[in-house]
C-alpha positions as CSV (number, residue, x, y, z in Angstrom):
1,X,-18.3,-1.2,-13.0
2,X,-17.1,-4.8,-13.2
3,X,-19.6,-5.6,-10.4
4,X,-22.5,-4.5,-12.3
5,X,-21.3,-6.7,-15.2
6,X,-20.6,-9.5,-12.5
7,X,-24.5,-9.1,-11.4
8,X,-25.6,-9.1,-15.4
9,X,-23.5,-12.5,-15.1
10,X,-24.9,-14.3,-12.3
11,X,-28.8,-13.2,-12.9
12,X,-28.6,-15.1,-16.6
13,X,-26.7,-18.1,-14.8
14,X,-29.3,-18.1,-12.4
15,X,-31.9,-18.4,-15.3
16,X,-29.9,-21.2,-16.6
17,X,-30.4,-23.1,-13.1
18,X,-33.9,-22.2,-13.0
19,X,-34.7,-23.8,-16.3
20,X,-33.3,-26.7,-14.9
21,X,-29.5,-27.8,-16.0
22,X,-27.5,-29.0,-13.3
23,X,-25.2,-25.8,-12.6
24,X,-24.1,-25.0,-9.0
25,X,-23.8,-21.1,-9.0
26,X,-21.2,-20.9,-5.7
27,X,-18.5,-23.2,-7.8
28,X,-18.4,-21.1,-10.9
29,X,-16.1,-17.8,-10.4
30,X,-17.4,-14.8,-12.6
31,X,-14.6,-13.0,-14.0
32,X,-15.4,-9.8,-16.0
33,X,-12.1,-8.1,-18.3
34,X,-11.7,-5.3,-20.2
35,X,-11.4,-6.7,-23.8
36,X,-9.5,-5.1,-26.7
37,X,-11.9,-2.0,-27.6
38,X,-12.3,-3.1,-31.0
39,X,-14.6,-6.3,-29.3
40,X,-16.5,-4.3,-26.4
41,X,-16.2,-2.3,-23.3
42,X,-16.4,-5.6,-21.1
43,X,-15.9,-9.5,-21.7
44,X,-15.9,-12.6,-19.8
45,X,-15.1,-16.2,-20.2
46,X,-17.6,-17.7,-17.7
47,X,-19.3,-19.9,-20.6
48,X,-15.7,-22.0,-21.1
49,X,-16.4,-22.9,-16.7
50,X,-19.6,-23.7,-17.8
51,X,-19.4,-25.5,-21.0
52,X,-17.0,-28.0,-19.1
53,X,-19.8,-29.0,-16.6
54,X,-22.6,-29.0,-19.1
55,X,-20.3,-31.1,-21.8
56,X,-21.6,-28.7,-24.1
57,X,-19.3,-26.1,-26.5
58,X,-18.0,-22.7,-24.9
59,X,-19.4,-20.7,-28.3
60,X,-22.9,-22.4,-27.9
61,X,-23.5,-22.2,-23.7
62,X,-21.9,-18.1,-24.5
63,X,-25.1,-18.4,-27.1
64,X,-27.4,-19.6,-24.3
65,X,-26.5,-17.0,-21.8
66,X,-26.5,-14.4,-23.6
67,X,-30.6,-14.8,-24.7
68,X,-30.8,-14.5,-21.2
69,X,-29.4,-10.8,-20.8
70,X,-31.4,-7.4,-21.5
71,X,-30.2,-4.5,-19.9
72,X,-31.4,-1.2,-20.7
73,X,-27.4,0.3,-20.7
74,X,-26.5,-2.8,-23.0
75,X,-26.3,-1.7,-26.6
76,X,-24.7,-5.1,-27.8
77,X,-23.6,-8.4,-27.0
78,X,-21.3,-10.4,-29.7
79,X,-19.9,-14.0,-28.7
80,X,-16.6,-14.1,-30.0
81,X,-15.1,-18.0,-29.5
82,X,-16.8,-18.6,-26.4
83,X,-16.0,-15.1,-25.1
84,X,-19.2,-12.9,-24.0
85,X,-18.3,-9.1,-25.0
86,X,-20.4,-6.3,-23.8
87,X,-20.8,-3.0,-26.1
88,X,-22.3,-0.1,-23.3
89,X,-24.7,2.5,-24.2
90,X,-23.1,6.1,-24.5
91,X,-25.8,7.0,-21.5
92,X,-24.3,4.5,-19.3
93,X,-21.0,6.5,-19.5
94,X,-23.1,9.7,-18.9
95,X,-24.7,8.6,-15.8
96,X,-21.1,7.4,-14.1
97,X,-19.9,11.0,-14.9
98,X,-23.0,12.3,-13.1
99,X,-22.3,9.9,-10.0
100,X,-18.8,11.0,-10.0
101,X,-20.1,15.2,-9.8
102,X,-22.7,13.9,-7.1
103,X,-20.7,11.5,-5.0
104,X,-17.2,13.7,-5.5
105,X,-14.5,12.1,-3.2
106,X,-16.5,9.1,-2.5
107,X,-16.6,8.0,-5.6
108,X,-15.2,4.6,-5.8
109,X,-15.8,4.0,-2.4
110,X,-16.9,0.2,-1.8
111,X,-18.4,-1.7,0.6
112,X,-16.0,-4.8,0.5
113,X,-14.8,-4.7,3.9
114,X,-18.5,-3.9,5.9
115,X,-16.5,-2.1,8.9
116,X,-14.2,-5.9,9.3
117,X,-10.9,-4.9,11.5
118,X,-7.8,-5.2,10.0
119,X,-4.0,-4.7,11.9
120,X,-1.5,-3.6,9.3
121,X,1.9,-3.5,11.0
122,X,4.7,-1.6,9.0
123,X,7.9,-0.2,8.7
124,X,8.7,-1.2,12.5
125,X,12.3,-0.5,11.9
126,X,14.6,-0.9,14.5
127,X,15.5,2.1,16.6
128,X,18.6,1.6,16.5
129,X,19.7,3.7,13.3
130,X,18.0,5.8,10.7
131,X,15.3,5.2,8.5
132,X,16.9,4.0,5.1
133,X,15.0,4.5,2.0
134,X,14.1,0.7,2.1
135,X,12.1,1.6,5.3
136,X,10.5,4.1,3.2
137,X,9.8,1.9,0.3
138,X,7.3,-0.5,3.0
139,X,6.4,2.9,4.7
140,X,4.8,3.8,1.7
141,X,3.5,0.4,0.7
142,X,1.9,-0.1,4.1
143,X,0.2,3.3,4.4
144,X,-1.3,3.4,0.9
145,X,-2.8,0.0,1.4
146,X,-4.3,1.4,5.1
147,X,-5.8,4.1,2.6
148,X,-7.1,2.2,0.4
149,X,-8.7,-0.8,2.5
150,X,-10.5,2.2,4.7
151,X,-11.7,3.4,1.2
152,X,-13.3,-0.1,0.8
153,X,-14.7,0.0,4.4
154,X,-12.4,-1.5,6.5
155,X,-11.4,-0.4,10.1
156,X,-7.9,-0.2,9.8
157,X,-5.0,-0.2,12.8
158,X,-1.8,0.9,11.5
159,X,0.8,-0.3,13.7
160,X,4.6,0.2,14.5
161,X,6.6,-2.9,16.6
162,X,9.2,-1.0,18.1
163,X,12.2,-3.5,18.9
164,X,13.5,-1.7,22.0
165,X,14.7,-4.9,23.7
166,X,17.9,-7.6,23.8
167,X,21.2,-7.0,22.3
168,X,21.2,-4.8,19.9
169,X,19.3,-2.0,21.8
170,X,22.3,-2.6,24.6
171,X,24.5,-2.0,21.8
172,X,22.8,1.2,20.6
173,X,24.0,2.4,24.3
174,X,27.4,0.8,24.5
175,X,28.2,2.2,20.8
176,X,26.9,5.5,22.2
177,X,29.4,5.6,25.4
178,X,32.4,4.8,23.4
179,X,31.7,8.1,21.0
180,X,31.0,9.6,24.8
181,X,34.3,8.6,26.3
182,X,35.9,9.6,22.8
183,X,34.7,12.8,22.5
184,X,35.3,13.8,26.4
185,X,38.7,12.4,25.7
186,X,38.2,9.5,27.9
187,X,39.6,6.0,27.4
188,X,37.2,3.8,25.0
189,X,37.4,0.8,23.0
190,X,34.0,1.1,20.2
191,X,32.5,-2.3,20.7
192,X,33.4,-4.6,17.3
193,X,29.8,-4.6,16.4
194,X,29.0,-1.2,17.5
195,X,26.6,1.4,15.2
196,X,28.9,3.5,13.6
197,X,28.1,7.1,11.7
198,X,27.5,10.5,12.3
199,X,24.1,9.6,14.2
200,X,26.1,8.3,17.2
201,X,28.1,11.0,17.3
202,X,25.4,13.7,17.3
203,X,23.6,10.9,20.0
204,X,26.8,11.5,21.9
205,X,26.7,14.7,21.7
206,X,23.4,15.1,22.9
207,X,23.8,13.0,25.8
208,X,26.9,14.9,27.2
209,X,24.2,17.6,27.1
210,X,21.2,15.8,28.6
211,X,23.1,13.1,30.9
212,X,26.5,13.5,31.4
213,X,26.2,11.9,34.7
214,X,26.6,8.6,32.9
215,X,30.1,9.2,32.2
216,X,30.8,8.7,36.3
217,X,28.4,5.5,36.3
218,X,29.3,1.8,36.3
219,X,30.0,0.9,33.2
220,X,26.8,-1.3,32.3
221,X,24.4,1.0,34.3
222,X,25.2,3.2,31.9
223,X,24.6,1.3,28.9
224,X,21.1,0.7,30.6
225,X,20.3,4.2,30.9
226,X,22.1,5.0,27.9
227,X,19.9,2.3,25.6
228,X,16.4,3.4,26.9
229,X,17.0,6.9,26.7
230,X,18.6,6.3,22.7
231,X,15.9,4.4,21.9
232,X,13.7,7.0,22.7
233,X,15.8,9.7,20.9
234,X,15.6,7.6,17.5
235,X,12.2,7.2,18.0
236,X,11.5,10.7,17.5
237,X,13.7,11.0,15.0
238,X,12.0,7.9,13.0
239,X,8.6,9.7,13.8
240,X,9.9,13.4,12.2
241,X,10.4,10.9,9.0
242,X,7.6,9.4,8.6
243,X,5.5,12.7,9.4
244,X,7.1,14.0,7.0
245,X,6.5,11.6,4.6
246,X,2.7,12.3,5.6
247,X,2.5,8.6,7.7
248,X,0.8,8.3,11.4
249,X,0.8,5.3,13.3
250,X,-2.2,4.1,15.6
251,X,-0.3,2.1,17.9
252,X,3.2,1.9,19.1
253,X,3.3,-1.2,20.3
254,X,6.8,-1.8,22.7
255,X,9.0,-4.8,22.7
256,X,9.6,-4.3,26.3
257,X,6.2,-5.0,27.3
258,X,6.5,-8.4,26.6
259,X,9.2,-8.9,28.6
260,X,9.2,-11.0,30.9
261,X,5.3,-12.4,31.7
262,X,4.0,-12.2,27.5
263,X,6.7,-14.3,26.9
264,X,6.7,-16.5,29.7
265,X,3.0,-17.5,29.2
266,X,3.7,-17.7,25.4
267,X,6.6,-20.7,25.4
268,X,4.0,-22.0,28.5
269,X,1.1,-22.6,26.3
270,X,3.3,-23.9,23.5
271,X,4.9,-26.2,26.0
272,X,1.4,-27.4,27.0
273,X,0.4,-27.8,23.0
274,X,3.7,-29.9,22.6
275,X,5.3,-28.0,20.2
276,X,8.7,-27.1,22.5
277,X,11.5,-29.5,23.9
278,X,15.0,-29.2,25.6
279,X,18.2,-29.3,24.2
280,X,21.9,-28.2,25.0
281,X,20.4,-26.4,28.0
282,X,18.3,-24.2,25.8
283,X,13.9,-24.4,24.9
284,X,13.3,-25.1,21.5
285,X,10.2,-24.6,19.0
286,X,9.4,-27.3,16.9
287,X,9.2,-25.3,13.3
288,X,10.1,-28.2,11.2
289,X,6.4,-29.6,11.2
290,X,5.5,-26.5,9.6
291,X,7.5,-26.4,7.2
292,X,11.0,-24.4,8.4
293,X,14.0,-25.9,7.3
294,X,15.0,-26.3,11.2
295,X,14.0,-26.0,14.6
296,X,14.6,-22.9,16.3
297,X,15.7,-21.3,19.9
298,X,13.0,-19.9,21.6
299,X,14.7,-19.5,25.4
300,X,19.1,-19.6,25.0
301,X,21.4,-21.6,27.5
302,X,21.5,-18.4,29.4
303,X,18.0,-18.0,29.8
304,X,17.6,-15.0,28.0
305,X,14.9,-15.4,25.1
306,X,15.5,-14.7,21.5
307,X,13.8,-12.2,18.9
308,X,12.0,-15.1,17.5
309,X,10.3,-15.6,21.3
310,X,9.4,-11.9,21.4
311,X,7.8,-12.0,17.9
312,X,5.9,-14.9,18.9
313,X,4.6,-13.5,22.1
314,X,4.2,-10.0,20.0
315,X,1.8,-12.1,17.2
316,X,0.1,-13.9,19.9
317,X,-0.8,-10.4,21.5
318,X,-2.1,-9.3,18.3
319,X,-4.3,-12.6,17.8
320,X,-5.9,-12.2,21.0
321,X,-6.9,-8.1,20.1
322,X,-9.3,-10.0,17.7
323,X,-8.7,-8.4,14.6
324,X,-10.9,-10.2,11.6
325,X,-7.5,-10.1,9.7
326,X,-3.6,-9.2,10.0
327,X,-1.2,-7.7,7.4
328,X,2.5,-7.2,8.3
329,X,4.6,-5.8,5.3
330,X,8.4,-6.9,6.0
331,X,11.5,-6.4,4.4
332,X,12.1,-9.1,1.3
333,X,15.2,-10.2,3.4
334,X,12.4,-11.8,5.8
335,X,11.5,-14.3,3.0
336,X,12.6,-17.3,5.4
337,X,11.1,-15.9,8.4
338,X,7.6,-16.6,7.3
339,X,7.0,-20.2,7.6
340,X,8.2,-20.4,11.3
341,X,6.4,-17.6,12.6
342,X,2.5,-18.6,10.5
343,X,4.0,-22.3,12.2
344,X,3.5,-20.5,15.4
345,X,0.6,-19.0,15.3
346,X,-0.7,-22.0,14.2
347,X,1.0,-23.8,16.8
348,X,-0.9,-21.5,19.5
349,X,-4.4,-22.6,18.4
350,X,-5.1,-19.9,16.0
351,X,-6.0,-19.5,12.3
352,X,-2.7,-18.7,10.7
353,X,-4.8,-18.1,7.1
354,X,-5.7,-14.4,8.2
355,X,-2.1,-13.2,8.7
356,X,-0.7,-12.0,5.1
357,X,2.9,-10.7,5.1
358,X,3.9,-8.6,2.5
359,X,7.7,-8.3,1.4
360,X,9.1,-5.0,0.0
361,X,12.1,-5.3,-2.3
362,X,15.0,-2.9,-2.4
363,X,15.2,0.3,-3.8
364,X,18.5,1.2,-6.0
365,X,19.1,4.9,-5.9
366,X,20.5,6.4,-9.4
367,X,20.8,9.6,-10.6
368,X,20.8,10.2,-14.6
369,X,20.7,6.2,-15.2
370,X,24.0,5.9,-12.6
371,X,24.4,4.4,-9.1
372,X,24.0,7.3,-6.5
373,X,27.2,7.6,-4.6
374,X,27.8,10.3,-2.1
375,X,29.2,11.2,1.3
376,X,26.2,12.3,2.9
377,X,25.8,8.8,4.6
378,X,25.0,7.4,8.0
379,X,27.4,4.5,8.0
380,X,26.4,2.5,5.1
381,X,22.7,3.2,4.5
382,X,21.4,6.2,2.3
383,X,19.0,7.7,5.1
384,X,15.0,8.4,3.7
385,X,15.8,11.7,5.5
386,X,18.2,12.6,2.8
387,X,15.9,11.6,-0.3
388,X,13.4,13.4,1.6
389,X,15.7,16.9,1.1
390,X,16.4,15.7,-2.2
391,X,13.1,15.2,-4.0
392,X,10.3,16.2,-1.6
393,X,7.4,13.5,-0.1
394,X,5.3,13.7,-3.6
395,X,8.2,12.7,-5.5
396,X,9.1,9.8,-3.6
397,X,5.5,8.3,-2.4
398,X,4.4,8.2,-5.7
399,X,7.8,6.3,-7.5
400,X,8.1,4.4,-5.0
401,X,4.9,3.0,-6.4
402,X,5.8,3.0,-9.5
403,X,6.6,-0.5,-9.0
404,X,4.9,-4.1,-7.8
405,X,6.4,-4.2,-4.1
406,X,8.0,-7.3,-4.6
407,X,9.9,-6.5,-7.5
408,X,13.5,-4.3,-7.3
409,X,13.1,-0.2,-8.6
410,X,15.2,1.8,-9.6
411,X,14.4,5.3,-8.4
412,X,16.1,7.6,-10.9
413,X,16.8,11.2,-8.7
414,X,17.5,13.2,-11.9
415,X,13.8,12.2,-12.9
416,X,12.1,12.4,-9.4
417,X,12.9,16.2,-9.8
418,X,11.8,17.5,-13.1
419,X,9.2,19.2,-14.0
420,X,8.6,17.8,-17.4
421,X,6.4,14.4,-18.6
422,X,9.0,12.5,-18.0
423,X,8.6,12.7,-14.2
424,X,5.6,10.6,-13.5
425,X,4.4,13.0,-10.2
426,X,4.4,15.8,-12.0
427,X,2.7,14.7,-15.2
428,X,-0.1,13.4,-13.0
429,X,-0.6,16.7,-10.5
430,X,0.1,18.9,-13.9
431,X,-3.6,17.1,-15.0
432,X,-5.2,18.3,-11.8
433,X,-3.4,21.8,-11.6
434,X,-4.7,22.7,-15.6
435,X,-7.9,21.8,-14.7
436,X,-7.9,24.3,-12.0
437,X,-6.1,27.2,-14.3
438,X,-9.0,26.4,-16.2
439,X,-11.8,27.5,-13.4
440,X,-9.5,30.5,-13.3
441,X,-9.2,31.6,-16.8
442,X,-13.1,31.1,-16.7
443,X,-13.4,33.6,-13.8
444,X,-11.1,36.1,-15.8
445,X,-12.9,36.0,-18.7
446,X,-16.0,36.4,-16.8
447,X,-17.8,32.6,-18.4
448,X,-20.5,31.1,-16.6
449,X,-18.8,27.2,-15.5
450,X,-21.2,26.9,-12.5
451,X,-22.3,23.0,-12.8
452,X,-24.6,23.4,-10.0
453,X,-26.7,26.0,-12.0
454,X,-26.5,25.0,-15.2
455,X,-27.9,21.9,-16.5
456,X,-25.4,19.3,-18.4
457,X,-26.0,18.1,-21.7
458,X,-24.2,15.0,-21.4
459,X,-24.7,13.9,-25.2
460,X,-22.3,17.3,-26.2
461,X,-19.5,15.2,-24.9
462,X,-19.4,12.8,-27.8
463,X,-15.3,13.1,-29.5
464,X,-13.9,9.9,-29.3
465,X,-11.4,11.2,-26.4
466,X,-14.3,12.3,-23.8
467,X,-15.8,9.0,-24.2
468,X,-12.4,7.3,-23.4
469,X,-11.6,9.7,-20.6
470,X,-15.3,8.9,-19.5
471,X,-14.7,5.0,-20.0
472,X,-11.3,5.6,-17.7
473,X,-13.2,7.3,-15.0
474,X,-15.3,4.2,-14.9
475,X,-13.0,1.8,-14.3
476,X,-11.8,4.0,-10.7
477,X,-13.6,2.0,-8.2
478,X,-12.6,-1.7,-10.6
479,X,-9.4,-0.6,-9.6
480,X,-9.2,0.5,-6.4
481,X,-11.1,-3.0,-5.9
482,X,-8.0,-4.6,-7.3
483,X,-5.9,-2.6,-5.3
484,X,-7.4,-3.8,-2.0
485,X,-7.9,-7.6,-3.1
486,X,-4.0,-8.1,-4.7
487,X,-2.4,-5.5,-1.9
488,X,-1.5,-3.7,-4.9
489,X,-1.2,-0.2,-4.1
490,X,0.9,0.1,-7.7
491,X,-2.3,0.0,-9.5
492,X,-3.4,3.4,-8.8
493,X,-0.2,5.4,-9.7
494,X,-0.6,3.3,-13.3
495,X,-4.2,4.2,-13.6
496,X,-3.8,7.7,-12.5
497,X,-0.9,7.7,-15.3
498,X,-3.4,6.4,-17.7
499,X,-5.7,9.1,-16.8
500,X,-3.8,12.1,-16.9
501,X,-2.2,11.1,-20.3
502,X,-5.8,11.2,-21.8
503,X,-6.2,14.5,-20.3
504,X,-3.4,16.1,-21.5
505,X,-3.5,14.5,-24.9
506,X,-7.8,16.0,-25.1
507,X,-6.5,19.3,-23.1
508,X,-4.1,20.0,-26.4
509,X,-6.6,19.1,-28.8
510,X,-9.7,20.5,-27.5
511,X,-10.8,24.2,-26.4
512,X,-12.6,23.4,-23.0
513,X,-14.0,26.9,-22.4
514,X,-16.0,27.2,-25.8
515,X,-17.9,30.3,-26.2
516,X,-20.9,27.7,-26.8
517,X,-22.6,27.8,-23.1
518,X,-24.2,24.1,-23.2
519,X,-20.6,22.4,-25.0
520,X,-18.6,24.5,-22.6
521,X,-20.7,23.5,-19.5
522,X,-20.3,19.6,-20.8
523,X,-16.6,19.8,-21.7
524,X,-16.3,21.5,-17.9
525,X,-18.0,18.7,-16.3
526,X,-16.1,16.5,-17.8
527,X,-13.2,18.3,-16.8
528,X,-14.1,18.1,-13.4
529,X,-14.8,15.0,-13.1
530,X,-11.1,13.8,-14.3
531,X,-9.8,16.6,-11.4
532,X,-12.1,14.6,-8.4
533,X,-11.2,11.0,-9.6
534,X,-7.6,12.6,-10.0
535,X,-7.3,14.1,-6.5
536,X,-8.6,11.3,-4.8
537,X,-6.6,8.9,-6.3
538,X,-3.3,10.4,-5.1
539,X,-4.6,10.9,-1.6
540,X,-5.1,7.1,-1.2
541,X,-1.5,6.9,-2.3
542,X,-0.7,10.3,0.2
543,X,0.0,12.6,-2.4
544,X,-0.8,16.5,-2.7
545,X,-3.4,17.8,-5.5
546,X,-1.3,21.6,-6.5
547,X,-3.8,23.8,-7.7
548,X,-0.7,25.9,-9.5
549,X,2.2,24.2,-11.0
């Protein structure tokens, strides 16, 4: 609905230009809020920009534009200290409750991205170990923001980078023939830096099953085959996660690949541009220009490249797919890591501006307020497959959102799995699942609720808590506009909050199946439109809609 405010806006500043005063529309940004009710439904504070260019007092250039409006849906306008607040007609709520029973799912659907391409790589998690709930945390993030720019008419790629190349993939093997040896009662030594817990073991143990030829191999032929044939294993394992976690990946895109030509051409054309030089028998990129507080290896002594040269060559692939823009949501640990690979892409000719990266604080497991501590653990981490068998893929898609990504949650266990208010999930599908008892106790009781049949009075709904549920629903498609242009994904788990408390709170108060036909048929519609808005709004975040609760 802000855009339809935005449009009131900009056709009165565009009277203003016609009459003459020197006002140049593309420099003067039209911001519409949601004021405090007691002063409107919607305000903005475009006359302050304007009063600065015309030397003239917000309050009196507010006057000016506002004897420019008249909207039929407008039933006042009041200036309040240069502010412009909007009062809306109770129609104009009305006829967005009758779009949302028309248009149903696609309600709120935008037209902001006009079919533009967009790669949104995520979670990419090395397969070298189990997902951690961290990984689930940007998992989440990354595939509710896919959701939400399709919603707004974007084509979306959602893409996984899996790191199956250089040391620590050799590691993954050699860490994997120790337990081997070990459990075969072989001599071993576990490498210092080797991957330790129970998932090596049961890696072992699976490879004395699937290769134990291995075990009468040179030693790092074995690793070889060992390390491709782990990687894989993890893989599918990291894939059972996510699946279950309700998350599908477009493309898998293989470090390997790039190995050796990607990269070879890469450090050739940045060589050509002058951005590499020699130095203690290694190839270096010159980062510093760009802003990185150093230099950094691109080819070692031993002529073996580092990460850094595969994520170049990797981002240069990606450039040249053509993709009008590029998200990447990374760990917050990554913070550094973003000047000196945007200095790269820039370095390589192309426009670093559309590559956003996203960074995805930790998550702090607690139980009843207290730090989680068990023994169910592979080596250090707290696996997402264990929180997954905890609290179920509801529970945790939709706290994990709870939160801006960039700021540290606390996921409380003892909450995710109650079926009370307190547990935001639950209070939220609870909305959706009463307005469906509802349809059912109509059926039982044999009351006509068809909307299709029956025609809506509208002006029944008139209690002060259908017009601010109506005034919510409104607000659906603002929101999921904010979503997409912030990368906010939060924003939808608070509104749907929002939503379902003024349900619950009208649901207690109000009988919704009155035995009068035309207030029951209103109420109804009402209802309904709070359980489409509802169940759409927690499958852009992947979240279920339980008809029974």
């Amino acid at each position: 609905m802000k855009q339809y405010f935005r449009s009131i806006v900009e056709g009165a500043i565009e009277k203003l230009v016609e009459s003459g005063l020197p006002i140049d529309r593309s420099s003067i940004p039209i911001i519409i809020e949601y004021p405090d009710k007691k002063y409107g439904d919607y305000s903005t504070n475009v006359a302050f920009t304007i009063s600065r260019i015309l030397k003239k007092k917000p309050y009196d250039v507010a006057q000016i534009l506002v004897d420019k409006i008249h909207d039929p849906n407008i039933e006042k306008i009041e200036v309040s200290g240069g502010f412009i607040n909007f009062r809306v007609k109770r129609d104009f709520w009305y006829m967005v409750l009758e779009r949302i029973l028309k248009e149903r799912e696609k309600y709120g659907s935008l037209n902001v991205g006009q079919g533009k391409r967009v790669n949104i790589e995520f979670v990419s998690a090395n397969p070298t170990g189990p997902l951690h709930v961290g990984h689930g945390r940007g998992a989440v993030v990354g595939d509710s923001l896919a959701r939400l720019l399709e919603k707004v008419g974007f084509e979306v790629t959602r893409e996984y980078y899996i790191n199956d190349a250089g040391k620590q993939v050799k590691l993954l093997g050699e860490s994997i023939l120790a337990r081997m040896y070990e459990l075969t009662g072989g001599e071993h030594t576990f490498p210092e830096d080797g991957y330790k817990g129970k998932y090596i073991y049961d890696l072992a143990k699976m490879a004395l099953n699937e290769k134990p030829h291995v075990l009468d191999m040179e030693k790092e032929e074995a690793i070889e085959e060992l390390s491709f044939w782990a990687v894989n294993r993890m893989m599918e394992r990291i894939n059972n996660d996510l699946r279950d976690l309700g998350i599908e990946f477009d493309v898998y895109f293989s470090e390997r690949t790039l190995y050796n030509e990607e990269i070879k051409r890469t450090i050739e054309e940045l060589e050509k541009k002058g951005y590499t030089y020699e130095k203690d028998g290694a190839i270096w990129f010159k980062s510093t220009p760009f802003g990185d507080e150093k230099d950094r290896v691109l080819i070692r002594s031993d002529g073996t490249p580092t990460y850094f040269a595969s994520d170049i060559a990797y981002h240069r692939n990606k450039f040249l797919r053509n993709y009008d823009f590029y998200i990447n949501v990374w760990g917050a640990d990554h913070h550094g890591y973003i000047k000196r690979v945007k200095g790269a892409i820039k370095a390589l000719g192309f426009d670093d501006s559309k590559l956003d990266i996203l960074l995805i604080q930790m998550v702090n497991l607690v139980r009843n307020g207290k730090p989680v501590t068990m023994s169910k653990r592979e080596g250090e981490i707290v696996t997402l497959r264990w929180l997954l068998d905890e609290v179920g893929k509801d529970a945790i898609r939709f706290i994990f959102l709870t939160r801006k990504q960039d700021a540290h949650l606390d996921f409380d266990i003892s909450i995710a799995t109650k079926q009370t208010e307190e547990n935001p999930v639950f209070y939220v599908q609870y909305a959706h699942a009463r307005i469906c008892s509802i349809y059912r106790t109509a059926m039982e009781k044999n009351l006509d609720i068809d909307l299709t049949r029956n025609e809506i009075k509208y002006s029944l709904i008139s209690e002060e808590e259908e017009i601010e549920i109506l005034k919510k629903l409104a607000i659906f498609p603002d929101i999921i506009e904010a979503c997409v242009k912030n990368y906010e994904p939060h924003r939808i788990t608070f509104y749907l909050m929002e939503l379902a408390s003024l349900f619950h709170s009208y649901y207690n108060r109000f009988k919704v199946l009155e035995q009068n036909d035309d207030l029951r048929i209103a109420r109804v519609a009402l209802c309904e439109g709070v359980r489409i808005v509802i169940k759409e709004g927690l499958r852009l975040i992947g979240v279920s809609a339980p008809e029974v609760m």
